[in-house]
N, C-alpha and C positions, 0 to 999 in steps of 0.2 A: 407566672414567668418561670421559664426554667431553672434549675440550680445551675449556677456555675456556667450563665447565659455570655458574657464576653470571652470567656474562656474558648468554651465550643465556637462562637464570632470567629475569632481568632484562629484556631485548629483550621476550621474549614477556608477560610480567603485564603491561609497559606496552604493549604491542600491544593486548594483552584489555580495559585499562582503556579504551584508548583506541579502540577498536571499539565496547565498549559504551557508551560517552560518546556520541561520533560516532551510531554508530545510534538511541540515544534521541532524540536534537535532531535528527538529521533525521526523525524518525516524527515529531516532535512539532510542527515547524517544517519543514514539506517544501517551504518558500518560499524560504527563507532564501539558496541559492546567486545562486537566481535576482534577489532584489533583491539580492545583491553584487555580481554582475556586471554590473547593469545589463540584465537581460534582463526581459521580460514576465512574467508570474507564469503560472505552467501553470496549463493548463485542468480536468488532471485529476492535482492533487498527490498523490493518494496510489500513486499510480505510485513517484514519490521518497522518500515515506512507505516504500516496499515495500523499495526500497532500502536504507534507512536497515537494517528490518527484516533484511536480508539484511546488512549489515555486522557489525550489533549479534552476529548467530548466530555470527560468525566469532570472538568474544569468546572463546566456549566452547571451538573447537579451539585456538585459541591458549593461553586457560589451560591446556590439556591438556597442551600443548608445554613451557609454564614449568614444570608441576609432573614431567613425565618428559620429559626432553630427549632421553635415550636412544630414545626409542620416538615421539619427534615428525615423523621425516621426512617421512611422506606427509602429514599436514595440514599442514607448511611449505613444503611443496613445492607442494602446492596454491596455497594461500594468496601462495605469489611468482608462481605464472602469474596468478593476479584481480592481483595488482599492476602484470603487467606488460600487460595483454591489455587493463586499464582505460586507462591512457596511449594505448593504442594508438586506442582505438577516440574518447577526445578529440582528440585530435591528426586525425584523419577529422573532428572536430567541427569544429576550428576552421580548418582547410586548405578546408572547402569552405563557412566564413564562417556555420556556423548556429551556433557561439556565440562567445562575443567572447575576447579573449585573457586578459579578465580572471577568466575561469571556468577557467583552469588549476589556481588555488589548490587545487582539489577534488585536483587529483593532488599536487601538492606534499606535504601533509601525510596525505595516505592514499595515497598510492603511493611515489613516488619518495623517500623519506629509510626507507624501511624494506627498498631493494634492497639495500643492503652488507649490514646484519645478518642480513638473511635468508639473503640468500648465504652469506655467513659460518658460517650456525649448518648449512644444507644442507652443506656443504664437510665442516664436525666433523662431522657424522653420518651422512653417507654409510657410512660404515664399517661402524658399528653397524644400519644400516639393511640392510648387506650380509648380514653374519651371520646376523640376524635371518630376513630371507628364503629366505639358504641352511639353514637351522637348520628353520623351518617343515614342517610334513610337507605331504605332494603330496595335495590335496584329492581327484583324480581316483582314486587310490590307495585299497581297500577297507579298514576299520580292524578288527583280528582281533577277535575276540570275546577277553573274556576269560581269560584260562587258555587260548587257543589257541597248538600250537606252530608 
């Protein structure tokens, strides 16, 4: 069993919950950042609408991860590169002044406060992610018929 298995449980249902919150209110309200930060309202919101869409989905791999922790590394591991790849590509936003520093919020609570746990839960299952992999049969490899010796 994994180290520190209810833990990660935990991390990932409030991930999912909190993805599919998140992506419904943004599909449903794709204005929303933009009058918090003080920015113009876009021209064509369902751009962020799509957005939203595309968080809400991550709900599903994440539930996956809370219900088998053993078998969640690659959709967590995913799942920490869109958290770290989103910062990155704000922080381009706001070094070169096209959105104000009050649109960070957007990474705060969807990115940066879910790097330790994730890290954490990758770290535990690395392991089991290992096995699994070397356990795997080689796709490339023909599969006998059967009753063949």
């Amino acid at each position: 069993m994994i180290p520190r298995r209810r833990l990660h449980r935990a991390v990932f249902a409030l991930a999912a919950v909190y993805n599919a919150c998140w992506g419904l209110y943004a599909a449903l309200d794709p204005q929303w950042l933009f009058r918090f930060a003080g920015m113009p309202p876009l021209n064509h919101p369902a751009i962020f609408a799509c957005l939203g869409m595309v968080v809400g989905v991550y709900a599903v791999l994440y539930a996956e991860v809370a219900r088998a922790p053993e078998r969640g590394f690659l959709l967590a591991a995913v799942g920490l590169l869109g958290k770290i790849l989103g910062p990155i590509g704000l922080a381009v936003l706001l070094a070169t002044g096209q959105w104000p520093p009050r649109a960070a919020v957007l990474c705060l609570t969807n990115d940066l406060v879910w790097w330790i746990p994730f890290g954490l839960y990758l770290h535990d299952a690395w392991p089991f992610f290992l096995r699994q992999w070397r356990a795997a049969p080689d796709q490339d490899e023909p599969v006998p018929a059967s009753g063949a010796r």
